[in-house]
C-alpha positions as CSV (number, residue, x, y, z in Angstrom):
1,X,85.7,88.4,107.4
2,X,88.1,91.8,107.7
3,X,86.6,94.5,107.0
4,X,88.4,97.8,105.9
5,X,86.9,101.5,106.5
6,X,88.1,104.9,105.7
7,X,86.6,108.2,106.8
8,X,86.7,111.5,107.3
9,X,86.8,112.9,103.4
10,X,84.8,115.9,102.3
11,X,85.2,119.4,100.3
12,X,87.8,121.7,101.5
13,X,89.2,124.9,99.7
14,X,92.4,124.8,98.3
15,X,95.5,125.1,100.9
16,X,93.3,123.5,103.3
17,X,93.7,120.2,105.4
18,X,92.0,116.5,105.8
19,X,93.2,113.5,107.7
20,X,91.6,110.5,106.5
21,X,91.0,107.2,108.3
22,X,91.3,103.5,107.2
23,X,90.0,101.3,110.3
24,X,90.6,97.2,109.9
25,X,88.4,95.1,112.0
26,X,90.0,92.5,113.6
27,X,93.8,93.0,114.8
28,X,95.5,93.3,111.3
29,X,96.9,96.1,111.4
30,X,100.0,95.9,113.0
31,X,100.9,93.5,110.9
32,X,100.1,94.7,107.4
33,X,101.5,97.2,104.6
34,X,99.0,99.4,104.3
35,X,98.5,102.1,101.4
36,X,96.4,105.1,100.3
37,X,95.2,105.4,96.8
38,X,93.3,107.7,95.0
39,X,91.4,107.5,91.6
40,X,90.7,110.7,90.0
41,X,87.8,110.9,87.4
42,X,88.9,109.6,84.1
43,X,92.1,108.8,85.6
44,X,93.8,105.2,86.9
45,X,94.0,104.6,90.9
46,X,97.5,105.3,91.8
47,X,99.5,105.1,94.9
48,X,99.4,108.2,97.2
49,X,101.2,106.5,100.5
50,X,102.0,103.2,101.9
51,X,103.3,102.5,105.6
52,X,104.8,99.2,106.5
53,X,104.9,97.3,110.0
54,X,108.2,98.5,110.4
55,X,106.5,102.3,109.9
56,X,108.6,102.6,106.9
57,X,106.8,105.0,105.1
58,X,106.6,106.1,101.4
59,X,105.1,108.7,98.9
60,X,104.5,109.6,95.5
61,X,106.0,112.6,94.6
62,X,103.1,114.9,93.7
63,X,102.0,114.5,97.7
64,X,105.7,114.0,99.6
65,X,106.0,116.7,102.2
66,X,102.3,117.6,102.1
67,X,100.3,114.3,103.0
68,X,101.6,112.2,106.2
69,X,101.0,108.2,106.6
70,X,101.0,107.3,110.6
71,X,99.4,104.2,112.0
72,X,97.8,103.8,115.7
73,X,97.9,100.0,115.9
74,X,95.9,100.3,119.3
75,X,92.9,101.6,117.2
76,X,93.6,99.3,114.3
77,X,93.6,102.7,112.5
78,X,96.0,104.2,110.0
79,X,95.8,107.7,108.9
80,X,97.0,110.2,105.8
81,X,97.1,113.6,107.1
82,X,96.5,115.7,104.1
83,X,98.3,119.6,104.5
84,X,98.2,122.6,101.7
85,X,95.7,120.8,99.8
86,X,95.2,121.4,95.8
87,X,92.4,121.0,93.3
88,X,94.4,118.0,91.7
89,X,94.4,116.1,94.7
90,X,90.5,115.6,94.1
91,X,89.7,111.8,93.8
92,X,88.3,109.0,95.5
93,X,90.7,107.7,98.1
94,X,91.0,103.9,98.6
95,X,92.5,102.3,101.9
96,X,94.5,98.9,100.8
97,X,95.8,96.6,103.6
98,X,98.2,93.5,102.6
99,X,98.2,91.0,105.6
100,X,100.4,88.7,104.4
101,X,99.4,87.3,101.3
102,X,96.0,88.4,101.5
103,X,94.6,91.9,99.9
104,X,92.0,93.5,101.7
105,X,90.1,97.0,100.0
106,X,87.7,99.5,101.5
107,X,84.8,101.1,99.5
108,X,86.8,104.9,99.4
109,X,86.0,108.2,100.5
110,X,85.3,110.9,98.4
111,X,88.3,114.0,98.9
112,X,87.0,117.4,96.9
113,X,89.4,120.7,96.7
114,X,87.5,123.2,95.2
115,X,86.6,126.8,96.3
């Protein structure tokens, strides 16, 4: 059974940074669109970033030019490098990997801007 994992969220202070992980087990990863999204309280999960196999890479537009999608498919890793980080970007951020036809979620990391 695949199992998905992200990592690394927390409190930072506005204008600060975060890179979050999202670690497949198994060798998926280079093979998969993968995507961040986030779920704000009271709010519906939307799509942050996705990355495809190709490393075509896309962004909503409340996070293009601050948040970068990379993938190390050695690790079985992908990452969001979050830059200049705002209050609004506070939400639980999901990890989503399509291999093939098959959806796979993680359980989400928590991502807090306050000061």
């Amino acid at each position: 059974q695949v199992q998905v994992v992200e990592s690394g969220g927390g409190l930072v202070q506005p204008g600060g940074s975060l890179r979050l992980s999202c670690r497949a087990s198994g060798s998926i990863i280079s093979d998969s669109i993968v995507a961040w999204y986030r779920q704000a309280p009271g709010r519906e999960r939307e799509l942050a970033a996705s990355i495809t196999s190709a490393d075509s890479t896309n962004y909503a537009g409340s996070v293009k030019g601050r948040f970068t999608i990379s993938r190390d498919n050695a690790k079985n890793t992908v990452y969001l490098q979050m830059n200049s980080l705002k209050p609004e970007d506070t939400a639980v951020y999901y990890c989503n990997c399509r291999y093939y036809s098959v959806i796979y979620w993680g359980q989400g990391t928590q991502v807090t801007v306050s000061s």
